[in-house]
C-alpha positions in Angstrom: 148.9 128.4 128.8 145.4 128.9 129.7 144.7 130.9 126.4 146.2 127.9 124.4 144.0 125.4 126.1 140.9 127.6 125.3 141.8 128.1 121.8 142.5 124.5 121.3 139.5 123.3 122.7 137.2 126.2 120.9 139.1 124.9 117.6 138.4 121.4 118.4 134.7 122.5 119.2 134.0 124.3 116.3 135.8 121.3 114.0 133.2 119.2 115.6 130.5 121.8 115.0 131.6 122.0 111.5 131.4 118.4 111.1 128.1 117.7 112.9 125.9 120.1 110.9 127.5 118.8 107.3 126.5 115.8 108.1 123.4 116.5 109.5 122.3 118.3 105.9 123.9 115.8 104.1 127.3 116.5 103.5 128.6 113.6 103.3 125.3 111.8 102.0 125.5 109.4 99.0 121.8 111.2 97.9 123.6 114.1 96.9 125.5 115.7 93.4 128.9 114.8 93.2 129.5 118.1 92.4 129.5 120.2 95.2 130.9 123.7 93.4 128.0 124.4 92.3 127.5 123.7 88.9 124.3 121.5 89.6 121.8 123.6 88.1 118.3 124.1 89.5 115.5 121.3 88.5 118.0 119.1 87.9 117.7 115.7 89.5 120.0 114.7 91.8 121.8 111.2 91.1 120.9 108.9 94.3 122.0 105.2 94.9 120.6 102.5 92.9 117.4 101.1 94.6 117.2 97.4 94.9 115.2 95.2 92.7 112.5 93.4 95.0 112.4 89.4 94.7 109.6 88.8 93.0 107.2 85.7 95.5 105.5 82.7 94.1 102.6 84.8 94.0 103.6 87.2 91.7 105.4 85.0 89.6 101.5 82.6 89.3 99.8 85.7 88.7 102.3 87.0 85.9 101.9 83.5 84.7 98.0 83.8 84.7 98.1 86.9 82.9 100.2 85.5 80.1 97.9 82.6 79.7 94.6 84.9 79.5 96.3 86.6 76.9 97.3 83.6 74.9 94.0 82.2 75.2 92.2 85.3 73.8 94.5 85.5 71.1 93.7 81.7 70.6 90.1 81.8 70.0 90.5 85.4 68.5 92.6 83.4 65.6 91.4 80.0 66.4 94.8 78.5 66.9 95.7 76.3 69.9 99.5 76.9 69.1 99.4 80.2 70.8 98.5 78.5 74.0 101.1 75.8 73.9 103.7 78.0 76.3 101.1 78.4 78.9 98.9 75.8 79.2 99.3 72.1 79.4 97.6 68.7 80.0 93.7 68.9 80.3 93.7 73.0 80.3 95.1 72.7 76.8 92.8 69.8 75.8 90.0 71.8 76.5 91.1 74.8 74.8 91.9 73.1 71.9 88.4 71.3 71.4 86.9 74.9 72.3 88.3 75.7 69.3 87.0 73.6 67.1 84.2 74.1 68.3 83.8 77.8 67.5 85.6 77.0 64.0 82.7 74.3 63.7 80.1 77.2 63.8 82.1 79.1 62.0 82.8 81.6 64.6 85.3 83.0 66.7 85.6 85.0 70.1 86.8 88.3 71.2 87.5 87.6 75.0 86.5 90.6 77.2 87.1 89.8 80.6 87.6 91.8 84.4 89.6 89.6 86.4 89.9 89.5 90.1 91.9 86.8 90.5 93.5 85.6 94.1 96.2 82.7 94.6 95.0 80.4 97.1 97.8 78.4 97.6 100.9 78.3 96.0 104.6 76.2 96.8 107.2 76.0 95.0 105.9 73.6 92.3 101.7 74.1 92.2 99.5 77.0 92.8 95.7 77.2 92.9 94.0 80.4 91.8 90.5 81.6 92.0 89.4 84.3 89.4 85.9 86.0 90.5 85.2 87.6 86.6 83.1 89.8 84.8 82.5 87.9 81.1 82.1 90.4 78.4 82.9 88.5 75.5 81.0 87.6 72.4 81.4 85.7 69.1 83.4 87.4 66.0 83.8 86.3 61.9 86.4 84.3 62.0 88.2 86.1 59.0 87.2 89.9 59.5 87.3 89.6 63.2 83.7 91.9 63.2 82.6 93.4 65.3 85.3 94.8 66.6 83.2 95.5 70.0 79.7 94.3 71.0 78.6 94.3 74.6 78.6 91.0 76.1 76.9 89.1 78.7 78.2 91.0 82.4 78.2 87.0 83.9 79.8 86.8 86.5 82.1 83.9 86.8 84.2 82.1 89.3 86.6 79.3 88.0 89.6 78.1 90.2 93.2 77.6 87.4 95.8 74.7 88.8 98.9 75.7 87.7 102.2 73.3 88.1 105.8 74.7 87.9 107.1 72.7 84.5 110.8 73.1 83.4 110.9 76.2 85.3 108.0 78.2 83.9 104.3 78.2 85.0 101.8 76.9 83.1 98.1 76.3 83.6 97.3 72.6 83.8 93.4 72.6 84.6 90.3 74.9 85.5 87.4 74.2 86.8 84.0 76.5 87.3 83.0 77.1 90.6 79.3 77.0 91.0 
């Protein structure tokens, strides 16, 4: 009777022995192959659980916006054409682009936009943001039809202008700047 209760209990130990160090390397971890036989091959990858997707915060979402807009409005006086900048800008930003415009096709130029941004949201809620861009302005003036030169240095001013962006129909759009002084 005594030799049963030993075995048993040395069974029951070594079951739990078993199980403790499988799962402590992962035995029944989600990180490993499915297939366990050993068909997973060296330098192969093994699968793991999909990762979630962060939320992306207001900020993120203003400074995506921003981006968009710089690169509409270098396209737009690139091309001189306002319509580029219609999705991104609104109200007095896109006034003033637009007479910018005309004003480069007055003179019979255009301008390749070369600029480092540093740009840092202030303040954001749900339906405004305020942004201050600290940036390095490398641009210079282009043929409006060959777009030559195709690089020239530029000035290296440095300039700070604060963008006002409003949440409209669900998108951002940049509704006035301003240069800080």
């Amino acid at each position: 009777m005594r030799f049963r209760l030993v075995a048993l209990l040395l069974r029951l130990f070594g079951v739990s022995f078993v199980l403790v160090m499988a799962l402590g390397c992962g035995g029944g971890s989600k990180d490993r192959p499915a297939d366990m036989g050993g068909n997973n091959t060296e330098g192969s990858a093994p699968s793991s659980a999909p990762t979630p997707t962060p939320t992306a915060t207001i900020e993120d979402e203003v400074l995506a916006a921003y981006a968009r807009y710089w690169e509409a409005y270098s396209q737009g006086l690139l091309n001189l054409d306002a319509s580029v900048v219609e999705g991104v800008a609104t109200g007095d930003e896109l006034q003033r682009i637009r007479q910018e415009i005309a004003n480069l096709r007055s003179q019979g130029r255009a301008a390749r936009i070369v600029v480092t941004h540093k740009p840092v949201v202030i303040e954001a809620s749900n339906t405004a943001a305020r942004l201050l861009d600290e940036m390095v302005n490398n641009s210079f003036f282009v043929d409006p039809v060959t777009k030559d030169p195709p690089a020239a240095s530029g000035s290296g001013d440095v300039l700070r202008d604060t963008f006002y962006l409003e949440r409209i129909d669900g998108r951002w759009m940049v509704v006035r700047s301003t240069r800080v002084r």
